[in-house]
LODRENVEX-282691 format. One record per residue (C-alpha): y, z, x. Coordinates in pm, 1 decimal. Each point is the difference from the previous one (the first is absolute). Layout:
<kollums>
{v=Y w=Z u=X} $
...
</kollums>
This chain:
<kollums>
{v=0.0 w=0.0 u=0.0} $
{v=323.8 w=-86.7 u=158.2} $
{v=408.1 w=-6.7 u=-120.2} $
{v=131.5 w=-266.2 u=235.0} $
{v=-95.2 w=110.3 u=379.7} $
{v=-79.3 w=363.2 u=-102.1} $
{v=-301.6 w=154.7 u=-156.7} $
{v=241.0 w=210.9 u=-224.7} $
{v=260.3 w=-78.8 u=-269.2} $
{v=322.6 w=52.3 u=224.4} $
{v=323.2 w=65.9 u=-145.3} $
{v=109.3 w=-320.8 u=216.8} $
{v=-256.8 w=-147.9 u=-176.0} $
{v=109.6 w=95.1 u=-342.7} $
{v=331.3 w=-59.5 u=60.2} $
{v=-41.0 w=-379.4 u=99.3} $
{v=-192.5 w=-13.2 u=-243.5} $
{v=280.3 w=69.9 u=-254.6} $
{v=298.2 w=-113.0 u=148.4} $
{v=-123.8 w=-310.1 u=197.7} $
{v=145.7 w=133.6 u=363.3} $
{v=7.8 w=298.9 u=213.5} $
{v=152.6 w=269.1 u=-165.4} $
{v=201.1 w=272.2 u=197.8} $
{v=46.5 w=333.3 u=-90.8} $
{v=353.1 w=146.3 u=113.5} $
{v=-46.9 w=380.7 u=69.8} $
{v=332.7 w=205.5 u=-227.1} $
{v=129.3 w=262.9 u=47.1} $
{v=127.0 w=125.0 u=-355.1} $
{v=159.9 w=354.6 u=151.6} $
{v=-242.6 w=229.9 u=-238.3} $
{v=-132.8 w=266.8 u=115.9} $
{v=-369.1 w=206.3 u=-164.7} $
{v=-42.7 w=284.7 u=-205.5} $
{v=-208.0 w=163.9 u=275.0} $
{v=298.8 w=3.5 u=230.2} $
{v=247.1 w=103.6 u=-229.2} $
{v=-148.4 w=311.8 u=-133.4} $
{v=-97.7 w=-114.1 u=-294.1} $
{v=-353.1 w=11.3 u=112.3} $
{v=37.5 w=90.6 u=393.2} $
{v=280.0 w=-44.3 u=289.2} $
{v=-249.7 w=-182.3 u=268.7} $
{v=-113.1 w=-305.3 u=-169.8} $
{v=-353.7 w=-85.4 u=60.1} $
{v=-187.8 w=132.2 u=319.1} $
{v=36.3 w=-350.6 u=208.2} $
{v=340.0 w=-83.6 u=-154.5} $
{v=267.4 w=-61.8 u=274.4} $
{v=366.0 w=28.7 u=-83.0} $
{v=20.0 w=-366.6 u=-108.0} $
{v=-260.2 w=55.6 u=-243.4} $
{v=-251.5 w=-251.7 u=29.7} $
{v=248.2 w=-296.8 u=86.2} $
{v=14.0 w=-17.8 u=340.7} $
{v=50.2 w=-374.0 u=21.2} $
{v=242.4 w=2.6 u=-328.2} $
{v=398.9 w=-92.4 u=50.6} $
{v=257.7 w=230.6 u=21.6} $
{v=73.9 w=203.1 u=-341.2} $
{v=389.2 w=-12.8 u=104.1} $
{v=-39.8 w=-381.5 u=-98.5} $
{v=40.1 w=-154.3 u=-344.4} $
{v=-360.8 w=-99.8 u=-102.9} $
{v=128.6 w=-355.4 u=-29.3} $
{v=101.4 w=35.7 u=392.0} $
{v=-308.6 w=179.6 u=56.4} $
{v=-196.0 w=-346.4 u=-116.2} $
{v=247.2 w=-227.5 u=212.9} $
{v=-100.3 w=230.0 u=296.1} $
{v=-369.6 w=12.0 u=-65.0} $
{v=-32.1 w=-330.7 u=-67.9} $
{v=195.2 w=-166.3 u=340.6} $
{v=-256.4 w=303.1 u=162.9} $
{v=-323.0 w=-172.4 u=-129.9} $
{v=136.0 w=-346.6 u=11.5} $
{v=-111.9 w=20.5 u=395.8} $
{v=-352.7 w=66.7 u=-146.5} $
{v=28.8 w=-220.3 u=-303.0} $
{v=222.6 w=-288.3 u=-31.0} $
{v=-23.5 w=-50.3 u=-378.0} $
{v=-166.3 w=127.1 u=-279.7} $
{v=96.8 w=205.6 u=-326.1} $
{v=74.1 w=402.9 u=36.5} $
{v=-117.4 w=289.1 u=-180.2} $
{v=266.1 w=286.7 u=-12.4} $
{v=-193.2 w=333.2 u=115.9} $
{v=132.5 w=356.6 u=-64.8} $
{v=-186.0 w=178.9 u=246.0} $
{v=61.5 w=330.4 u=113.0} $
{v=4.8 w=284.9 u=-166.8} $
{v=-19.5 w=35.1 u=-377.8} $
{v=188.0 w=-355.1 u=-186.2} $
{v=5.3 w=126.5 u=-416.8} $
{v=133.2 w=366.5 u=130.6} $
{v=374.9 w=-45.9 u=-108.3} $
{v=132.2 w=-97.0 u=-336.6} $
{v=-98.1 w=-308.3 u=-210.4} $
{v=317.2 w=-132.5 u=30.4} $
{v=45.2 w=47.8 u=416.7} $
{v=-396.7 w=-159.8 u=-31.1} $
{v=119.2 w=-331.1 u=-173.4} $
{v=303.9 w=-49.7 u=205.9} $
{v=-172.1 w=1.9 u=309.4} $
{v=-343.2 w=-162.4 u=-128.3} $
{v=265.4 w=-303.2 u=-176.8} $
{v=173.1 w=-45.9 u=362.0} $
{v=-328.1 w=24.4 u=150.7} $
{v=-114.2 w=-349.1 u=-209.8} $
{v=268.0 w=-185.3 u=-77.9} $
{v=15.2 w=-86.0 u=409.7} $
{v=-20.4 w=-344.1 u=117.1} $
{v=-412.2 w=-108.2 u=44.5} $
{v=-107.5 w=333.9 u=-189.7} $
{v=-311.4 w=-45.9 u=-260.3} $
{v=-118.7 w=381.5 u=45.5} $
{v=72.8 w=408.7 u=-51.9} $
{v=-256.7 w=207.6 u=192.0} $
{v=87.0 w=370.6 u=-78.7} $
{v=-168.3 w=278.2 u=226.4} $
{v=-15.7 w=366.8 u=-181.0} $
{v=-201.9 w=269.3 u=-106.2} $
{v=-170.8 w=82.1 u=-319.4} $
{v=219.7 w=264.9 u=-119.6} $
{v=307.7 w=-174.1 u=-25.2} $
{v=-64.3 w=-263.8 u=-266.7} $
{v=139.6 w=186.6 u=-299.8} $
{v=20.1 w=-210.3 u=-332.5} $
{v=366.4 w=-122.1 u=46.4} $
{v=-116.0 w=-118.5 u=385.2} $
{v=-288.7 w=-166.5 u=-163.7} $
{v=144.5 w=-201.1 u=-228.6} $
{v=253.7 w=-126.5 u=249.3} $
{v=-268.1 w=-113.2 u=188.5} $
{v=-167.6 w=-127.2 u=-315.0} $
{v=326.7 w=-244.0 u=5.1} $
{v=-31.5 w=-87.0 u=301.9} $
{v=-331.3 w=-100.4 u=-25.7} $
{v=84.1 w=-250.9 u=-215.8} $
{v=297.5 w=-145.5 u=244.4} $
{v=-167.4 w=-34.9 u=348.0} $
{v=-312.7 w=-0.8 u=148.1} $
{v=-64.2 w=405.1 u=88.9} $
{v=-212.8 w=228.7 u=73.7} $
{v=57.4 w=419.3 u=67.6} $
{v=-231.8 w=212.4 u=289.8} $
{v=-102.3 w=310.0 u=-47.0} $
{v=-113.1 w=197.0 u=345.2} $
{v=-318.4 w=167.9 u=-119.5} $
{v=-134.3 w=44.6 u=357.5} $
{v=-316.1 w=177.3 u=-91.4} $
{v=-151.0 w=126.6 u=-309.3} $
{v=-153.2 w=325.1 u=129.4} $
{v=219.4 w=318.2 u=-148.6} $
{v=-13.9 w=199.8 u=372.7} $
{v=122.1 w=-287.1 u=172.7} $
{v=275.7 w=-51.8 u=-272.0} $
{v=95.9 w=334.5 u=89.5} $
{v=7.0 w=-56.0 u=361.7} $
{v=234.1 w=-245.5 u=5.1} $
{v=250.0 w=149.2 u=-271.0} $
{v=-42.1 w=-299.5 u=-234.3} $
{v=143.1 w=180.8 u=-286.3} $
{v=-189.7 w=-125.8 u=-263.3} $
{v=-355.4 w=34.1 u=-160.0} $
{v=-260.3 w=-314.5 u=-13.7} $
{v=70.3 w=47.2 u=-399.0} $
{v=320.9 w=-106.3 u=69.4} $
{v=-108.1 w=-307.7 u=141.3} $
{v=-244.8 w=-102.5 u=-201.8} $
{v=294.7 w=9.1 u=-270.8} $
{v=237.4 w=-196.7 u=174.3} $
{v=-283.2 w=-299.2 u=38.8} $
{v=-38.8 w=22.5 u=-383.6} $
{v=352.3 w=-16.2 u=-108.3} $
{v=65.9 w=-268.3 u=241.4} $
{v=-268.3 w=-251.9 u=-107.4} $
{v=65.3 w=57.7 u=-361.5} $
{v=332.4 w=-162.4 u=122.4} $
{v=-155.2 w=-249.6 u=179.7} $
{v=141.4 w=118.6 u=306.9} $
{v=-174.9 w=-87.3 u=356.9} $
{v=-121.6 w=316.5 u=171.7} $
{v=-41.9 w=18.9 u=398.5} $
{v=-179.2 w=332.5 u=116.7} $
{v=60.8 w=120.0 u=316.4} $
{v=-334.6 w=170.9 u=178.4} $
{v=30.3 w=194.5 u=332.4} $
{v=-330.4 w=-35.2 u=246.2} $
{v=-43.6 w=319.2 u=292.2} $
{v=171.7 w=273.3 u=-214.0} $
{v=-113.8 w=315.8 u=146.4} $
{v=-331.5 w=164.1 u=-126.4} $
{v=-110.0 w=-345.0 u=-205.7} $
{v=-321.6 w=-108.8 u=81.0} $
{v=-94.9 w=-380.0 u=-0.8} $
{v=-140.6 w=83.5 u=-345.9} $
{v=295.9 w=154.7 u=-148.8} $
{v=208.1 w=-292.1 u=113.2} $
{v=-238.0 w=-258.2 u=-164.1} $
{v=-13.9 w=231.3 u=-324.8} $
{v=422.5 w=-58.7 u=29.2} $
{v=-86.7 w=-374.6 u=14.1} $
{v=-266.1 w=10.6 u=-248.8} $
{v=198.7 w=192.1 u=-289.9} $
{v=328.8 w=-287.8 u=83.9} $
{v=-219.0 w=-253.6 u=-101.4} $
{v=-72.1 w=121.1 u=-338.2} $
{v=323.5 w=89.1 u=-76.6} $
{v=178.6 w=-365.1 u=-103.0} $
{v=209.4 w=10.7 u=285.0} $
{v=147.6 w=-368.0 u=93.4} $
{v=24.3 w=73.2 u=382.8} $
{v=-112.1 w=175.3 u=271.2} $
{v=180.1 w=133.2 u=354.5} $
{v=-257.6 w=158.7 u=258.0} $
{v=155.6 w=205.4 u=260.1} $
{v=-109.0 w=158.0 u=288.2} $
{v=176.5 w=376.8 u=68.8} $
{v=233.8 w=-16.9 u=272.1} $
{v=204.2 w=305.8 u=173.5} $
{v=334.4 w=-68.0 u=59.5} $
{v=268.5 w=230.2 u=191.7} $
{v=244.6 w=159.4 u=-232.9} $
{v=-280.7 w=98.7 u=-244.0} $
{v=-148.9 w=306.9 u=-120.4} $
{v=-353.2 w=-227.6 u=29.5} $
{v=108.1 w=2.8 u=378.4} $
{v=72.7 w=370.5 u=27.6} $
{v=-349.8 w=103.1 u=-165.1} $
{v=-180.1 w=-236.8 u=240.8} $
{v=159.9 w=155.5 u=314.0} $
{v=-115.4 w=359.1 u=-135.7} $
{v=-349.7 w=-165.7 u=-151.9} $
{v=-125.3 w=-309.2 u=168.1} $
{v=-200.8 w=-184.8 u=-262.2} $
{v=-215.6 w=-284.1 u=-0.5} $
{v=160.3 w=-371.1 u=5.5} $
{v=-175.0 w=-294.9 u=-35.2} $
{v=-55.0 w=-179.3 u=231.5} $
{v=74.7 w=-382.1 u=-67.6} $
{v=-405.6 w=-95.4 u=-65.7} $
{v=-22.7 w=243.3 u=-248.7} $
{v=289.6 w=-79.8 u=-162.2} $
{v=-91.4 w=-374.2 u=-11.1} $
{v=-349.3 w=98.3 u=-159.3} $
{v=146.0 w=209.7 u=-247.5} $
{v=220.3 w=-213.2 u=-139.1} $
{v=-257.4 w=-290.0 u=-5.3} $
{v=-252.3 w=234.5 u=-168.0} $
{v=313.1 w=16.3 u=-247.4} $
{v=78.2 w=-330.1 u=-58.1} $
{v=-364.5 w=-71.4 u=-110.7} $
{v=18.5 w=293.6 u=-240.6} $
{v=322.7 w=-145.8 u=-181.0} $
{v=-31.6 w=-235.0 u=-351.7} $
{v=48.0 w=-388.2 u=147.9} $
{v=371.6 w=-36.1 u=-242.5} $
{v=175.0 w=313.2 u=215.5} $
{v=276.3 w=-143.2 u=240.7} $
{v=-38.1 w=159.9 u=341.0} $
{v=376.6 w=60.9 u=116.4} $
{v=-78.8 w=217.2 u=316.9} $
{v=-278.6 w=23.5 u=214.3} $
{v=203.5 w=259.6 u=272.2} $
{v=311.6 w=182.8 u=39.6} $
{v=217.3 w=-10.9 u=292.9} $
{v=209.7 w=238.4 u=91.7} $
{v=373.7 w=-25.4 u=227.7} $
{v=-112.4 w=-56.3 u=352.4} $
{v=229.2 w=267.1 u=130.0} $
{v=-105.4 w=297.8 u=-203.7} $
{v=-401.6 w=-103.4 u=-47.5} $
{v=-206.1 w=273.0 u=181.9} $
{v=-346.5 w=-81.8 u=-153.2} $
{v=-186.0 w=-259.7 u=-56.8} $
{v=182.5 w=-252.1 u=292.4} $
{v=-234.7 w=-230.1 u=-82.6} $
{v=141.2 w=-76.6 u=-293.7} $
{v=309.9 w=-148.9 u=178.9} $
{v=-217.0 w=-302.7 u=22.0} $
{v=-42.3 w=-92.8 u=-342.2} $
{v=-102.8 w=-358.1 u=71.1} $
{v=-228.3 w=131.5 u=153.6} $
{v=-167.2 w=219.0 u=-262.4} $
{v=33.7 w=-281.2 u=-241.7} $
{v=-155.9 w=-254.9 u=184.4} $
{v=-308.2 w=291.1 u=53.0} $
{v=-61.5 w=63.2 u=-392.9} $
{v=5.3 w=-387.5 u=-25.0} $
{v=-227.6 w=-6.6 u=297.5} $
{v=-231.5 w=337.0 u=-171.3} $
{v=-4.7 w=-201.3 u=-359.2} $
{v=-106.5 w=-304.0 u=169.4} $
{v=-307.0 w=220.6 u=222.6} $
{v=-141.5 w=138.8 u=-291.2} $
{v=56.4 w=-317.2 u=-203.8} $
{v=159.9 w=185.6 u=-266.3} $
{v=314.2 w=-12.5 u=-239.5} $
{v=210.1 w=184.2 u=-265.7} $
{v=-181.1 w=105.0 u=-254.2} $
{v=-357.9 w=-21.5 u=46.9} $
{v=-119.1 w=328.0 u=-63.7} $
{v=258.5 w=107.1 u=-282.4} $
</kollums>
């Protein structure tokens, strides 16, 4: 079973698919901030959450978004010469503000030149009715989809890492999202301390099952500047090293229904603050190995789901 050159659906894949050309997705930066940094919920975000939140590679919040595209865009276009853009809210939580500060910003962030998409990263918890229903609208305007950073389904490791939220939660945001018709990306975290091989599969396992549009596989990385970082000084834990990684997430992809978009198969962290893994600073390289691991075992995406 193959989608073009790969032997699972890629979002690059999908995306041609749709649009006819290479779509781009232009990382925003919307200036929210998260109810587990605010004190709504906690004051130190999630365990591995830097200052930035997780947009490390986003544009400068003092920008306008519309400047923030312009910027991204003549960034990429070294990478990409042409193709159609997806505008990305990235880092930290993108519904936590008001409904009208959310359609200003989400508006401006698709009426840009070359823009056919809204890709909305956030958590669970902050999709009230009125947020819904904007989105709802938005649905019906642009091609969009909203993530949702699970990271694991096991309650102790939810703890661990301060997500702030219970799997109920979840599972709640998935259904009020498809009854909208709205594309759902989850966000799974490989290596979290204490999680067995099984217990990350189990994570995998329950995402397929749950109607979710897309996937994003990440491997846990420790950056400076964390409180991830500060734990691991006082208790080293196991990392992965980059062959387990790779066979975990190709023991994944075969456990995923054959219609789920793959957006991420590893997360990379900034160069300059990434303590562990540093082999992840060579993501062609770990690509190129789960291609390489899929092709060994003459597998693909969903043949045991």
């Amino acid at each position: 079973m193959m989608w073009g050159d790969k032997r699972y659906l890629s979002l690059n894949y999908e995306l041609r698919k749709t649009f006819g050309t290479k779509v781009i997705k232009l990382s925003l930066d919307g200036g929210f901030t998260c109810p587990n940094r605010d004190g709504t919920i906690g004051n130190r975000g999630c365990i591995f959450c830097g200052e930035e939140g997780s947009g490390e590679f986003t544009s400068s919040r003092k920008l306008s978004i519309k400047d923030q595209i312009e910027s991204q865009k003549r960034f990429l276009s070294k990478k990409w010469s042409e193709g159609k853009y997806i505008s990305f809210f990235q880092n930290f939580t993108n519904t936590y503000s008001t409904v009208k500060d959310l359609n200003k910003k989400y508006s401006e962030a698709i009426s840009q030149n070359g823009v056919v998409g809204l890709a909305i990263a956030t958590r669970p918890d902050c999709l009230s009715e009125e947020v819904l229903k904007l989105l709802e609208e938005f649905n019906k305007k642009t091609f969009l989809w909203v993530e949702l950073g699970l990271q694991t389904i096991h309650g102790e490791t939810a703890k661990f890492i301060r997500r702030g939220y219970e799997l109920d939660c979840y599972e709640k945001a998935i259904i009020e999202l498809n009854k909208r018709n709205i594309k759902v990306v989850t966000h799974l975290i490989f290596g979290l301390p204490n999680e067995t091989n099984k217990d990350m599969l189990d994570s995998v396992k329950y995402i397929s099952n749950t109607n979710t549009w897309g996937v994003k596989f990440h491997n846990l990385y420790i950056q400076e500047g964390t409180d991830l970082y500060n734990y691991y000084i006082k208790n080293p834990f196991h990392i992965l090293s980059i062959d387990e990684y790779i066979s975990l997430v190709v023991d994944s992809i075969e456990l995923l229904p054959q219609n789920m978009v793959v957006h991420r198969l590893t997360g990379d962290g900034k160069k300059e603050l990434l303590v562990e893994p540093r082999w992840t600073l060579n993501k062609l390289k770990v690509l190129s190995s789960i291609d390489k691991e899929l092709k060994q075992r003459n597998t693909y995406q969903g043949i045991y789901y």
